[in-house]
C-alpha positions as CSV (number, residue, x, y, z in Angstrom):
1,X,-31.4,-101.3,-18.3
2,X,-31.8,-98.0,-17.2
3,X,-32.9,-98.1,-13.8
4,X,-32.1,-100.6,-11.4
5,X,-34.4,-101.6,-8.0
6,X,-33.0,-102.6,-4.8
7,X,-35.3,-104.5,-2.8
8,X,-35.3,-105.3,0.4
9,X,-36.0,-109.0,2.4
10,X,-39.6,-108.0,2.8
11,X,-40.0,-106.7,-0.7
12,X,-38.1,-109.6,-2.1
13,X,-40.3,-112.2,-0.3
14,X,-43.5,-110.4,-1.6
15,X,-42.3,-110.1,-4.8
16,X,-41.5,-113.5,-5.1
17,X,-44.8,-114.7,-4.0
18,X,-46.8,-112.3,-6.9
19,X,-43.9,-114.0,-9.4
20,X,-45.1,-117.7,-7.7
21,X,-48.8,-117.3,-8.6
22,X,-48.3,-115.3,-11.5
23,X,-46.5,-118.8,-13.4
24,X,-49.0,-121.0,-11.6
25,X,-51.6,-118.9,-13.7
26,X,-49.6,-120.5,-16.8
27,X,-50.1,-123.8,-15.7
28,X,-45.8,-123.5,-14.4
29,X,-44.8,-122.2,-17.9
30,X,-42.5,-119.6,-16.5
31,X,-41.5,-118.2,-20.3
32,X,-45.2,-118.6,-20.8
33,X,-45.8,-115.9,-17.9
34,X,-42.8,-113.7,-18.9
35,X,-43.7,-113.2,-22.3
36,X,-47.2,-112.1,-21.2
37,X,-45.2,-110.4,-19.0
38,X,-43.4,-108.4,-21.1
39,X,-46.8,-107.7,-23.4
40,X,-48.8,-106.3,-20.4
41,X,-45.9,-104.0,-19.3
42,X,-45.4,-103.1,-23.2
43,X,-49.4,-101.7,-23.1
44,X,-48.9,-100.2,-19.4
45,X,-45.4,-98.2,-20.8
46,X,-47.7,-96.7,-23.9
47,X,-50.6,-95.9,-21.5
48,X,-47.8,-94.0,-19.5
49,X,-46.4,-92.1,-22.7
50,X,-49.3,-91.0,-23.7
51,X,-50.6,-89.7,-20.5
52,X,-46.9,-87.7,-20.4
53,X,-47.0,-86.5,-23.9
54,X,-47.4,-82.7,-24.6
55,X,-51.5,-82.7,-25.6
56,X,-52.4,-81.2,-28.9
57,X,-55.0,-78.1,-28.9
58,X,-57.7,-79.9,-30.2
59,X,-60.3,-77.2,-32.3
């Protein structure tokens, strides 16, 4: 990991709420949830990249 996130109490308890309904979207399959997860912050990282990538003149 390259960057770690310290949450606070609040933060936590939020957090932990979002992570409660996001498994009881998958029927309580937490590796179910985590592998969708993982997909939907793969296409959100090469969203990012490509928005921060040096554009090519285009003619």
């Amino acid at each position: 990991m390259d960057h770690i996130v310290t949450l606070d109490s609040r933060q936590e308890a939020a957090l932990q709420a979002i992570a409660d309904k996001f498994i009881a979207q998958h029927k309580g399959d937490a590796v179910k949830a985590l592998k969708e997860m993982i997909v939907l912050n793969g296409h959100l990282q090469e969203r990012l990249d490509a928005l921060s990538s040096p554009r090519r003149a285009t003619r």
